[in-house]
C-alpha positions in Angstrom: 150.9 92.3 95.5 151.8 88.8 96.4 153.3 90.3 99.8 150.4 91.9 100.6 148.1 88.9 100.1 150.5 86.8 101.8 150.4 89.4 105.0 146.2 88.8 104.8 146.1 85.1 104.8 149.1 85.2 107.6 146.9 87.9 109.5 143.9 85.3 108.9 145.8 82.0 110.6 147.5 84.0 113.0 145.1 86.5 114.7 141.8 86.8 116.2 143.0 90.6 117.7 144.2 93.7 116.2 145.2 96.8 117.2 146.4 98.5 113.7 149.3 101.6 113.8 148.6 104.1 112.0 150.5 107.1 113.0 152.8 106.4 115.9 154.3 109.4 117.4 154.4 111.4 114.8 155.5 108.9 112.2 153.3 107.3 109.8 153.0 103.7 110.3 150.9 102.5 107.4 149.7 103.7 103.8 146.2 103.5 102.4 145.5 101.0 99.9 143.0 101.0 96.9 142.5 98.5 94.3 144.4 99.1 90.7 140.8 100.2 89.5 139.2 101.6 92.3 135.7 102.7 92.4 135.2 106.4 92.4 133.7 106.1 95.5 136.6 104.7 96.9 139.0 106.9 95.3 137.2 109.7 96.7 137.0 107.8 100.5 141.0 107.1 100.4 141.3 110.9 99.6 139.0 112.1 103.0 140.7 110.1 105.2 144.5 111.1 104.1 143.0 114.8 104.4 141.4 114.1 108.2 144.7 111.9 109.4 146.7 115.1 107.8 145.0 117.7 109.7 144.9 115.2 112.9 148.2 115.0 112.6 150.2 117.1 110.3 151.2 113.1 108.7 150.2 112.6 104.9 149.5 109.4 104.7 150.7 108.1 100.9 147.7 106.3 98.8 148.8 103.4 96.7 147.3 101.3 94.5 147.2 97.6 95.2 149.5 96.4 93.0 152.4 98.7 94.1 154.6 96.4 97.0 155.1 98.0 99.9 156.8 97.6 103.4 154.7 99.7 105.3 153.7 98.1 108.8 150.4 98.4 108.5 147.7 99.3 105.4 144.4 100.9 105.5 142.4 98.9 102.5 139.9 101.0 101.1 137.2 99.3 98.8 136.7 96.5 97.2 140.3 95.4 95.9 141.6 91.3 95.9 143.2 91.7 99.6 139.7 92.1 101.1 138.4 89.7 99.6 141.2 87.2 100.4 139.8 88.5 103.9 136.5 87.3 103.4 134.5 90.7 102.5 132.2 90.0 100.0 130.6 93.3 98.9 128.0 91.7 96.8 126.7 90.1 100.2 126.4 93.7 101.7 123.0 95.0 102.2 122.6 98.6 99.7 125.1 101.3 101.4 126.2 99.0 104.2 130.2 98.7 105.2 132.2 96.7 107.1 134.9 97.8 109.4 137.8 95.2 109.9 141.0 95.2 111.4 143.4 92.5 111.2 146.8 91.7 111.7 148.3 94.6 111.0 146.0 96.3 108.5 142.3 98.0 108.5 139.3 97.3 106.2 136.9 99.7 105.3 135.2 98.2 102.4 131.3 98.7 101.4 128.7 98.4 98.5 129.3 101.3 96.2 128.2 102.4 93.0 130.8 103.7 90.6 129.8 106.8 90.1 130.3 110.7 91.5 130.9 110.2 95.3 129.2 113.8 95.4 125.7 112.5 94.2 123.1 111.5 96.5 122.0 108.4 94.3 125.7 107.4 94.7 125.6 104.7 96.8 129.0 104.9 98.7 129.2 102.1 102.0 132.7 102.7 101.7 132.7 106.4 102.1 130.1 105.8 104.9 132.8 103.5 106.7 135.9 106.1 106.0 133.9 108.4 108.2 132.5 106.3 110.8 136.0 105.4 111.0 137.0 108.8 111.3 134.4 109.6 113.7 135.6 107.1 116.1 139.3 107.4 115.5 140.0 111.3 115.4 136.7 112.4 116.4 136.1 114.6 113.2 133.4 116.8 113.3 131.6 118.2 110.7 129.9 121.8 111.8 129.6 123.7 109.1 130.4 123.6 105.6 133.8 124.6 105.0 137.4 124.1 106.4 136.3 126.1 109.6 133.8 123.9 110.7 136.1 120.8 110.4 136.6 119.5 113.8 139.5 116.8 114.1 141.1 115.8 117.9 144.8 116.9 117.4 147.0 114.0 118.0 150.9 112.6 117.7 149.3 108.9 117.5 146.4 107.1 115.5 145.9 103.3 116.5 142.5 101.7 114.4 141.1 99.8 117.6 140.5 96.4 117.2 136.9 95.9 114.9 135.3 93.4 113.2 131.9 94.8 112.4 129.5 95.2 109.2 127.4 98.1 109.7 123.9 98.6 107.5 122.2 102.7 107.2 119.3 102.6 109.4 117.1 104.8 107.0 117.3 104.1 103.4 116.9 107.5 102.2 118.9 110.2 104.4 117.7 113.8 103.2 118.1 117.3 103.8 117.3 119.2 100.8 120.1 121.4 99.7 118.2 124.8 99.3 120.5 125.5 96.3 118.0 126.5 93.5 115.8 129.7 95.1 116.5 132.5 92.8 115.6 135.8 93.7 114.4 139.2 91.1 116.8 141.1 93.2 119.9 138.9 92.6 122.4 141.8 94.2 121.4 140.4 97.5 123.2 137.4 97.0 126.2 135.6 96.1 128.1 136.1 93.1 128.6 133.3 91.0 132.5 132.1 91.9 131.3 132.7 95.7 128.0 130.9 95.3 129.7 127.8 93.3 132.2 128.1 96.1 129.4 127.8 98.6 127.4 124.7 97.0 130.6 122.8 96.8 131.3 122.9 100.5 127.8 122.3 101.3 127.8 119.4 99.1 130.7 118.0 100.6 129.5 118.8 104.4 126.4 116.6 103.4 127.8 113.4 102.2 129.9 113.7 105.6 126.9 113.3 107.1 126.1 110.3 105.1 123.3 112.0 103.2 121.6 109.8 100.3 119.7 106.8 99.4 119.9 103.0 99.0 118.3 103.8 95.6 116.3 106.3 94.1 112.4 107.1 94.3 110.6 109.7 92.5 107.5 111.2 94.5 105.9 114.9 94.8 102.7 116.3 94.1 101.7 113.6 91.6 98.4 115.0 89.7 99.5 118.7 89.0 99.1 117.9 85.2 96.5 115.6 85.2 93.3 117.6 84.1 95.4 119.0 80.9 95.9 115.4 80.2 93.0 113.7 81.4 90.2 116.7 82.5 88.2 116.8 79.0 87.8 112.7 78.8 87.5 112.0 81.8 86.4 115.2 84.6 84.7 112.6 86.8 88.5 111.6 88.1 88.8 115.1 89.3 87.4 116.7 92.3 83.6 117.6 92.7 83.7 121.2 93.8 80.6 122.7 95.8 79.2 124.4 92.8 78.3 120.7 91.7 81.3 120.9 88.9 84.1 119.1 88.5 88.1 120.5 88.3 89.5 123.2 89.0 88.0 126.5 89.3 90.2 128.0 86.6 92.9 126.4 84.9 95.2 128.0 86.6 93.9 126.6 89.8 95.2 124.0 91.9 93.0 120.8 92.5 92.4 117.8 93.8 91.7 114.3 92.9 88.3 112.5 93.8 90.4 109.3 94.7 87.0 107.2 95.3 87.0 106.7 91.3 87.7 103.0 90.4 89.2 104.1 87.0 91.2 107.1 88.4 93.1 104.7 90.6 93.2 102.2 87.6 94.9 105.0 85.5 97.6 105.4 87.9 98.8 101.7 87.9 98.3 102.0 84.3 100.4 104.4 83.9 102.6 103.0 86.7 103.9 100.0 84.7 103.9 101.4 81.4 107.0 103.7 83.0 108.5 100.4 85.4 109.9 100.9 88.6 108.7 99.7 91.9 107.4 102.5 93.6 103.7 104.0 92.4 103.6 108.2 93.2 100.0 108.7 94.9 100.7 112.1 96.4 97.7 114.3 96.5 98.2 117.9 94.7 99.6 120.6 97.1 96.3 121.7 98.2 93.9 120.2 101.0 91.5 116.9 99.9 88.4 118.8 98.6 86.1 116.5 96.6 82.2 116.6 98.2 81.3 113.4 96.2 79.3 111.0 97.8 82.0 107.9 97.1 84.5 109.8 99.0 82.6 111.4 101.8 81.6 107.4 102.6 85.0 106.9 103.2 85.8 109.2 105.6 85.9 108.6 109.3 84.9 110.9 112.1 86.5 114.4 112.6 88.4 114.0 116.0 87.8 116.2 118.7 91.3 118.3 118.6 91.3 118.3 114.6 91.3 121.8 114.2 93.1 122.7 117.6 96.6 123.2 116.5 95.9 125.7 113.6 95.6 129.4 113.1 92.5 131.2 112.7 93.8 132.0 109.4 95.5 128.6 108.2 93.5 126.6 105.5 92.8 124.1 107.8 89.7 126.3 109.0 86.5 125.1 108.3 87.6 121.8 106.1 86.2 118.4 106.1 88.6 115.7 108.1 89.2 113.6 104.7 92.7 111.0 106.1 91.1 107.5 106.1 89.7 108.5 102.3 93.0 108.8 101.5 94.3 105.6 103.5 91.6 103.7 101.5 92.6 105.1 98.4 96.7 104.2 98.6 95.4 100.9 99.9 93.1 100.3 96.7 96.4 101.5 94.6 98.9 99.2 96.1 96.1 96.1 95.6 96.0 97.0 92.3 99.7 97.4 91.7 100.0 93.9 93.6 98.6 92.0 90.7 101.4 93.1 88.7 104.5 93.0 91.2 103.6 92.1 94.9 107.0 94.3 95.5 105.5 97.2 94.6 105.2 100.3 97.0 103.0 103.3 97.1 103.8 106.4 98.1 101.9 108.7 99.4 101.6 112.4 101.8 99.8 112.4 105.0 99.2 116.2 104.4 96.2 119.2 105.0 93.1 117.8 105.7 94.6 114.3 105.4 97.6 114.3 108.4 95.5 113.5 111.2 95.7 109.9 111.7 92.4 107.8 110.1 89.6 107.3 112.8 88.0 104.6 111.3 90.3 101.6 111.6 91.4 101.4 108.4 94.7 99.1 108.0 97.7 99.5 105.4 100.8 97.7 105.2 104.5 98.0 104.5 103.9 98.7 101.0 102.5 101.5 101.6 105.1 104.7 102.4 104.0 107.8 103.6 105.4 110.9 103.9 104.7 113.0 107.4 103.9 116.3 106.1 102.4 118.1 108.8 101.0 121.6 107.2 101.7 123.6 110.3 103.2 122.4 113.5 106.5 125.1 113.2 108.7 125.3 115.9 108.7 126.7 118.9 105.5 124.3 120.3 103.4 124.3 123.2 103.8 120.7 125.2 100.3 120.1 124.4 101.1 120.8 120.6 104.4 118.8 120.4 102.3 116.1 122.0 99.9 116.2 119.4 101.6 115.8 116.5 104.1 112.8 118.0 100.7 111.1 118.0 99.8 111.7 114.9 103.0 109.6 113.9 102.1 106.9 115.6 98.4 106.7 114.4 100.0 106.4 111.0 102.3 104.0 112.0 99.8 102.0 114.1 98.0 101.3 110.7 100.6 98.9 109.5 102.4 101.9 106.8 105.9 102.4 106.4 106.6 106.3 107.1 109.2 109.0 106.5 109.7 112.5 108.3 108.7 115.0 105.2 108.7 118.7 107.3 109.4 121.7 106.0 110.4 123.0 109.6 113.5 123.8 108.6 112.8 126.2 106.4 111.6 128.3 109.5 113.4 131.3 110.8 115.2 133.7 108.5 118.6 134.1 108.9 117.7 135.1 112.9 119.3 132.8 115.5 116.0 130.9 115.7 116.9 127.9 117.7 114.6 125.0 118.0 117.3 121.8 118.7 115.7 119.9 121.8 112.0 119.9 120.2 113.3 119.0 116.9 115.3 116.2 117.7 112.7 114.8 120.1 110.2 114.5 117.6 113.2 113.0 115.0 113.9 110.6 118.0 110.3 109.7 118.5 109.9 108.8 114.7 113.4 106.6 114.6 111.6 104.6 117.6 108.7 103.8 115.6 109.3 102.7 112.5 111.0 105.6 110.3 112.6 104.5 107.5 113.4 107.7 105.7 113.8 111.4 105.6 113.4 114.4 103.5 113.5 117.1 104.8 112.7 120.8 103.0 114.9 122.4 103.4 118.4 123.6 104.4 118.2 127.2 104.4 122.0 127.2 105.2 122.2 129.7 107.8 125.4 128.0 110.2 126.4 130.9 111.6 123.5 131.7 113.8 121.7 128.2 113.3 124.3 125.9 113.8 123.3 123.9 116.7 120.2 122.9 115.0 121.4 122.1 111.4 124.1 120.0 113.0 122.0 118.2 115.5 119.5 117.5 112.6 122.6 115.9 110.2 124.0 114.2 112.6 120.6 112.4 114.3 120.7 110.9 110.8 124.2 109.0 111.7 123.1 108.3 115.4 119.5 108.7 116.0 119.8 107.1 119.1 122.4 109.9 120.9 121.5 111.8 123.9 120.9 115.7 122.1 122.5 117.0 124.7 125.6 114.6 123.8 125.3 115.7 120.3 125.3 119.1 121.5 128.4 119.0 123.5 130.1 117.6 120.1 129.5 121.2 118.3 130.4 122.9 121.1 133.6 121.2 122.1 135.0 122.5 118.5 135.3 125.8 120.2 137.5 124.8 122.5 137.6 126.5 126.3 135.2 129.0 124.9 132.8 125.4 124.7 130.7 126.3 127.9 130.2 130.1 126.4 129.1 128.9 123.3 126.8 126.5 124.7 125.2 129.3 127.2 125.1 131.3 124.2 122.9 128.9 121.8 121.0 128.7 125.6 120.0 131.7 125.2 118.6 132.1 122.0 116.9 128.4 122.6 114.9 130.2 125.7 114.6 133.3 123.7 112.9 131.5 120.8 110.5 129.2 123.1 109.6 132.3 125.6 108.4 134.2 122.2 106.2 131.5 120.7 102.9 133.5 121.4 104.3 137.2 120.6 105.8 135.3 117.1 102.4 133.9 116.3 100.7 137.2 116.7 103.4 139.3 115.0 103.3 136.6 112.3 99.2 136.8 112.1 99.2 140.6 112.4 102.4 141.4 109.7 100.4 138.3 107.0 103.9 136.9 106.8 104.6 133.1 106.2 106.9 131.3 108.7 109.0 129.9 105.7 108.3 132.3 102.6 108.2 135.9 104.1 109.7 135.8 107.2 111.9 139.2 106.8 108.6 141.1 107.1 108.5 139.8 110.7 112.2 140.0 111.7 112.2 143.0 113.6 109.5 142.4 115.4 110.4 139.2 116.5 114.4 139.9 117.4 114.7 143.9 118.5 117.7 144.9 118.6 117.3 145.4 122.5 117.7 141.5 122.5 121.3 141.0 120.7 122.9 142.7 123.8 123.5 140.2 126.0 123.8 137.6 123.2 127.1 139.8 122.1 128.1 140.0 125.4 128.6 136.0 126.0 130.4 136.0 122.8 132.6 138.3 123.9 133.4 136.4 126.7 134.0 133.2 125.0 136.3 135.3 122.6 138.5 136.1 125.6 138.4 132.6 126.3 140.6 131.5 123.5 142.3 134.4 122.8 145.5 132.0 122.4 143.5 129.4 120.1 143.1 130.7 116.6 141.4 127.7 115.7 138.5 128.4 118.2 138.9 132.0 117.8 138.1 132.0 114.0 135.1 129.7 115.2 133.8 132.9 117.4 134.6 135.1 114.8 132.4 132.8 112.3 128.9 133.2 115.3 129.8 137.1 115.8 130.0 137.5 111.8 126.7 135.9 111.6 125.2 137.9 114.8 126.4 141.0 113.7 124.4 140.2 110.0 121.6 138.9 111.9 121.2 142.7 113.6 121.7 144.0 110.4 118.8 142.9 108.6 116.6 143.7 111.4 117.5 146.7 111.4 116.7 146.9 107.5 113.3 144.9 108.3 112.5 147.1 110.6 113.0 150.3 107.4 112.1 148.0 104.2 109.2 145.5 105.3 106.4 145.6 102.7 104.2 145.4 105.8 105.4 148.6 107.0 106.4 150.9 104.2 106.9 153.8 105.9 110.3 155.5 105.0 111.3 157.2 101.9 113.5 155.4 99.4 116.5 158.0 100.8 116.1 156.4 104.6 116.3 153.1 103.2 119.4 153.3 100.7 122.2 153.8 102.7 121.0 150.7 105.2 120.2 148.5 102.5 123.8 149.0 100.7 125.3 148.3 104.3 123.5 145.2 104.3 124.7 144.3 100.8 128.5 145.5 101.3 128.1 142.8 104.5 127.0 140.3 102.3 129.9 141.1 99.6 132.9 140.9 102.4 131.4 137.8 104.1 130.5 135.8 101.2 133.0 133.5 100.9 133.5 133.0 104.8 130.2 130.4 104.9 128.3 132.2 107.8 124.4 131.7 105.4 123.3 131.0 101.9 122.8 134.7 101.0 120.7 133.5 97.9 118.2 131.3 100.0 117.8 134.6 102.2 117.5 137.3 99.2 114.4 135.1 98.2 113.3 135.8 101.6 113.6 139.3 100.9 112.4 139.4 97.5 109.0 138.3 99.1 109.1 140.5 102.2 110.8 143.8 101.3 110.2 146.9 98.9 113.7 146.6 97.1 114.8 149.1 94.6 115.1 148.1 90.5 119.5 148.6 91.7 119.0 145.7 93.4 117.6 143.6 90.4 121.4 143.8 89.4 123.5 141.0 88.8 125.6 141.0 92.1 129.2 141.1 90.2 127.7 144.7 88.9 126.3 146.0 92.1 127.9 149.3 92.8 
């Protein structure tokens, strides 16, 4: 121990430079170094980055603890531990989830604010973790395409030097979230995973998303805030509830969902009440999960004017149709909620969904502040857009931000598309760029549907914008598609074409989508086939083809093509059932039907631990779309 600390303070009189060995021609050149008692954070980060150097290099790099002398040339510290701070890091001056990245002499810090707790769990804070992959980012270029060993991209080199660095590096968004899309469970469970394959499955996804630095400086709680209100709160008090047209107040049935008339003085008092009786410092003031509806004369005076284009941007059939333009209501009512909250804790933040009737930005001047957080919850909006549409509802973003709230990106875009290679990258990240220029703070987005092997480009663009918002897409791009090696340029023509192919369909999808009453997110399967024929995988299996040639002699890049054919070839697949089993279209007998539908499921049984799709996310899907026989209500360990 004392030689160690002895090399630190040298390295501190001695050198303002460092270039730090790691592995130098094939020989390892320095250990990784934890504290005796190492956080499990740290533990965890120590453990990543003598599996990335490994499969850099084909060097295991030993972990010690600090204690243990050693006369390594050169150490990677990891954590807190008593050499870093004999450096100077002082953790408890870091900023929640922030790092620093040091080297000196002949040794490399990576040291950040943790919490000691599962390095797995998104309220884990883990800055060190954070900084063993930034560091691993810029040292071997690791890559992080898919969940899994297969889509672990690492350059392959003899030689590892840690550059010289001296920086301290805070998350630019406090929250970082893509929901998992873990929990949908289906009535036809043979359709998806069985249980080792599925528990297989979450565990790589998990560990794809702390890679990509998912998580949160500390938690929140927020979500439809009222849905049990009127059983608590409807016979005392009905006048804090909604005044429907009928002249009544609540729901229509108890069953129904509702909305708050959030005008009322003692409503809003009620919800501070109850605010600090639990503690915390954020106050949940997200409507119900249904458009702002109350006709009371309090609230209708709060409203502003209905823009022009209020209604432009929605289907004949959405909800939207023929409701009252209710946003500045709401802007009055978090603003009266986060006054009140003020008297108890200045600190204290409301949160709030700029949602339905209510995502417009307010007309009428109103102005919030940072205390305010809103969620952008556009109820439409999927991707593809028109320009005119994609313009719209960037603007929308910055009226809410032009009011003085805080705001986070809270879309459930990515829910969109089935398991159908349904690629939407360059429109998604521009609006994700436009928000990290003004003034996002957070995400959560809902959700992952897990679908790499025909989605890829998307759901990696979308993780990594999270790491480096302000990368070129195109840049971001070229780092899935270098993974694949000399096939890189096929790959990329190939996600080309399915990009075009997805934009150039935008109207027919809309009317197929209209015509078939499916929902873009829920139903989707009903649409599949009439959305992908079959005619259109041809020259999509062609390129792929191609690019398998291409690295015929690479098996890393080869398995990589094989991973996009496997999920093509299941892609055609369940159109092909879609086009037999949509509920929609229930033309053939249950004979027709059988032998495809057992294809589909034998697919899913072979593939299943290969990574290529959440099967369970997609037998939802199917669940809601498809006529499925009572065989497939089996558990899938059983199916035949």
């Amino acid at each position: 121990m004392r030689i160690l600390l002895s090399l630190v303070l040298t390295c501190l009189i001695t050198n303002t430079r460092a270039d730090v060995p790691i592995i130098t021609n094939g020989k390892a050149m320095a250990i990784i170094v934890t504290s005796d008692r190492p956080s499990q954070v740290a533990s965890y980060a120590a453990n990543e980055l003598a599996l990335h150097i490994e499969k850099a290099t084909g060097i295991r790099l030993r972990i010690a603890k600090e204690s243990e002398s050693s006369r390594a040339a050169s150490h990677l510290f990891i954590g807190d531990c008593e050499a870093s701070r004999a450096a100077g890091i002082d953790v408890k001056q870091l900023t929640p989830e922030a790092f620093v990245l040091r080297a000196q002499g002949n040794d490399l810090f990576i040291v950040g604010d943790d919490k000691n707790d599962d390095p797995l769990d998104a309220d884990t804070r883990a800055g060190t973790l954070w900084g063993a992959y930034e560091w691993l980012d810029r040292a071997v270029h690791a890559r992080w395409l898919w969940p899994g060993e297969g889509g672990t991209f690492v350059q392959k080199t003899t030689s590892i030097v840690a550059i010289d660095v001296n920086e301290t590096v805070p998350m630019k968004l406090f929250q970082r979230k893509i929901r998992p899309g873990l929990g949908m469970e289906s009535e036809h469970p043979a359709m998806g995973f069985t249980k080792a394959a599925f528990e297989q499955y979450s565990r790589d996804q998990t560990v794809f998303l702390r890679r990509h630095r998912m998580g949160r400086s500390f938690p929140m709680g927020y979500g439809h805030a009222f849905t049990d209100w009127w059983q608590k709160y409807g016979n005392e008090h009905p006048e804090w509830f909604q005044l429907r047209e009928d002249g009544k107040r609540g729901p229509k049935k108890s069953t129904s969902r509702f909305s708050m008339c959030v005008s009322n003085p003692e409503f809003r008092q009620q919800l501070v009440t109850n605010w600090k009786a639990k503690g915390g410092k954020f106050i949940n003031a997200c409507e119900n999960d249904i458009l702002g509806t109350c006709t009371c004369a309090l609230c209708q005076g709060l409203d502003g004017p209905a823009p022009a284009d209020y209604l432009t941007y929605y289907s004949p059939s959405s909800k939207m149709v023929g409701s009252r333009f209710v946003s500045d209501r709401y802007a009055h009512f978090w603003l009266n909620v986060q006054q009140l909250a003020a008297k108890t804790d200045p600190d204290a933040t409301v949160i709030g969904y700029v949602y339905f009737n209510y995502f417009q930005a307010p007309t009428s001047g109103v102005k919030l502040n940072p205390n305010i957080l809103l969620g952008f919850c556009p109820s439409g909006g999927f991707f593809p857009r028109s320009d005119a549409e994609h313009a719209w509802m960037k603007q929308q973003w910055s009226g809410w931000r032009d009011t003085g709230a805080r705001l986070f990106l809270r879309t459930n875009h990515l829910l969109d598309g089935y398991c159908m290679p349904y690629i939407f990258v360059h429109q998604f990240a521009d609006e994700f760029q436009h928000a990290a220029r003004n003034g996002m703070v957070a995400t959560d987005f809902d959700s992952l549907t897990g679908q790499w092997s025909t989605q890829g480009p998307t759901l990696y663009v979308a993780s990594r914008l999270h790491v480096k918002p302000e990368a070129s897409v195109d840049d971001l791009l070229a780092e899935y598609y270098n993974a694949f090696g000399k096939a890189a340029p096929d790959v990329k023509r190939y996600f080309d074409y399915w990009e075009s192919y997805t934009a150039t369909h935008r109207e027919s999808l809309a009317k197929s989508f209209e015509e078939l009453q499916a929902s873009r997110w829920r139903s989707f399967a009903k649409a599949a086939h009439a959305i992908f024929s079959l005619e259109c995988f041809a020259p999509a299996d062609a390129i792929l083809d191609e690019a398998a040639k291409a690295v015929a002699n690479d098996s890393e890049a080869s398995a990589r093509i094989e991973f996009l054919k496997l999920g093509l070839a299941h892609a055609m697949l369940c159109v092909r059932v879609a086009s037999q089993l949509t509920i929609a279209q229930p033309t053939a007998t249950k004979e027709q039907t059988k032998a495809l539908l057992e294809e589909l499921i034998a697919f899913r049984r072979a593939n299943e631990r290969k990574g290529i799709a959440n099967f369970n996310q997609l037998a939802w899907v199917e669940d809601l779309s498809w006529k499925l026989s009572d065989e497939t209500k089996q558990a899938p360990d059983l199916y035949p």
